[in-house]
C-alpha angles and dihedrals in degrees: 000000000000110000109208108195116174108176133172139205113216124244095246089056091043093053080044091054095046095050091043092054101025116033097021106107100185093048090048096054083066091044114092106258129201089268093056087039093046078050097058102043120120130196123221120213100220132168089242094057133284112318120206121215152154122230118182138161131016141269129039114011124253109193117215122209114183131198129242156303074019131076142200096315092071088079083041079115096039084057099047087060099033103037088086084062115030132036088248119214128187124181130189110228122239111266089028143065108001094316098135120216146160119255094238091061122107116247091187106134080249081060097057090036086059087045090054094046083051095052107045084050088056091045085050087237113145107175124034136179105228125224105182130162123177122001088348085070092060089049090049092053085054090048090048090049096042096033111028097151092059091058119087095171145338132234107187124176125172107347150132118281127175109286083043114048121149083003108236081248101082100049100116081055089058094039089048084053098054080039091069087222104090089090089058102044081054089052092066095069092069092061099030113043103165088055093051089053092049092056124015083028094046102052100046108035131056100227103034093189088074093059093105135214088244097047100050081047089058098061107027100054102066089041086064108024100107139012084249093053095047096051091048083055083056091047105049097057090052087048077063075075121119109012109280089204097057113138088010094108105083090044097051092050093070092046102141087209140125113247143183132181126203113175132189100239090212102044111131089198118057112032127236084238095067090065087051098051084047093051086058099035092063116073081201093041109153096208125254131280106196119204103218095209099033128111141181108307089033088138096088095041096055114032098152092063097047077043094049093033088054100048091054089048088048097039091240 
């Protein structure tokens, strides 16, 4: 039977969260920085071009899927806490973070999914558990439709789903992109942090302020490296169009996986209403725990809940 399972944390735990991963210098220091996790990125020579990605820990394989305009680094605290219990592996995208293709390459989310499907072949990994947020989310509901038998569970948290998908939210981003100006709009946070806290910051965490200098530069600079790289940013948000889930509703409502949804309660991107229709969506759904402060890109802000969410839903 459907568990429905709608738990909270509380705000005092969530303050404490935030000032325990994001303003503690002596904890961050443990915590795995863009230098150690420059230092642990891999490169895959596929057919489709040269994949980034981070793969780190032993055992059965998690598959992390991250949003944009972000990369792997966005799971950099999720793998800090899981990697003693999962063989985690984390992929940029193509058309995002240092993943590596030809212009002429589809960015289409069939496109990554085809790429996934690539790497873990070349890993030698055959089932995952999936932890997506983002458009990543919309990628994991296809690999869950066309691969069902390479997906032990799910762990989805603010994302697009079917009658969302790209949220009408998100639409200047996708005008700035035909444009042809959003690269350069990006471009400004390098040189303007503070800007880039005020707004992208602003509008996705829940403390800005965290939002540090060397993370912005990991995952600006590749976005922007190149004029390649920044028409394939370009690329890959008008490949959100059209939805990329259309007609995936009725199979995904006899998916015979697991799945849990955590989702940022503050969040201005992705509605309240998409976990619900999740919840519902999926026969095995595990309920959903909301994160009152959290918004879209929550992830980074709270490991420990995406940590302690996926070990319940993998009995670890």
């Amino acid at each position: 039977m459907k568990r429905r399972l709608f738990l909270q944390i509380t705000p005092a735990a969530i303050a404490s969260s935030v000032a325990t991963m994001w303003a503690t210098p002596a904890l961050a220091m443990q915590a795995t920085d863009a230098a150690a996790f420059r230092a642990m990125r891999r490169f895959a020579d596929l057919s489709i071009g040269k994949i980034a990605y981070v793969d780190r820990g032993h055992g059965d394989a998690a598959l992390f899927l991250h949003g944009a305009p972000l990369n792997s680094f966005q799971w950099r605290g999720a793998i800090d806490r899981l990697s003693p219990y999962r063989r985690c592996i984390a992929p940029d995208f193509m058309g995002l973070g240092y993943t590596q293709v030809p212009e002429q390459q589809s960015l289409t989310a069939d496109a990554q999914l085809t790429m996934l499907v690539s790497l873990l072949d070349h890993l030698k990994v055959g089932k995952v558990n999936i932890i997506a947020s983002d458009s990543g989310g919309a990628v994991a509901q296809l690999f869950a439709v066309r691969h069902p038998s390479r997906v032990r569970s799910m762990l989805l948290s603010n994302c697009d789903v079917e009658p969302d998908s790209p949220p009408a939210t998100i639409q200047p981003v996708l005008d700035m992109a035909r444009a042809g100006t959003l690269a350069d709009e990006t471009a400004k946070w390098l040189t303007d942090k503070a800007m880039a806290r005020a707004t992208f910051g602003k509008a996705v965490f829940h403390n800005p302020a965290g939002f540090a200098d060397e993370t912005i530069e990991y995952y600006v600079t590749p976005l922007v490296s190149s004029p390649l790289r920044r028409q394939q940013y370009h690329a890959f948000h008008l490949a959100l169009e059209p939805n990329p889930l259309a007609g995936m509703e009725a199979q995904l409502k006899h998916s015979n996986i697991p799945v849990r949804i955590v989702w940022g309660g503050s969040d201005t991107i992705f509605a309240q209403a998409d976990a619900d229709y999740l919840d519902r969506l999926f026969p095995q759904s595990r309920g959903i725990r909301r994160v009152p402060e959290g918004k879209l890109f929550f992830q980074e802000e709270f490991p420990d809940v995406i940590a302690e969410e996926a070990r319940r839903l993998w009995g670890v």
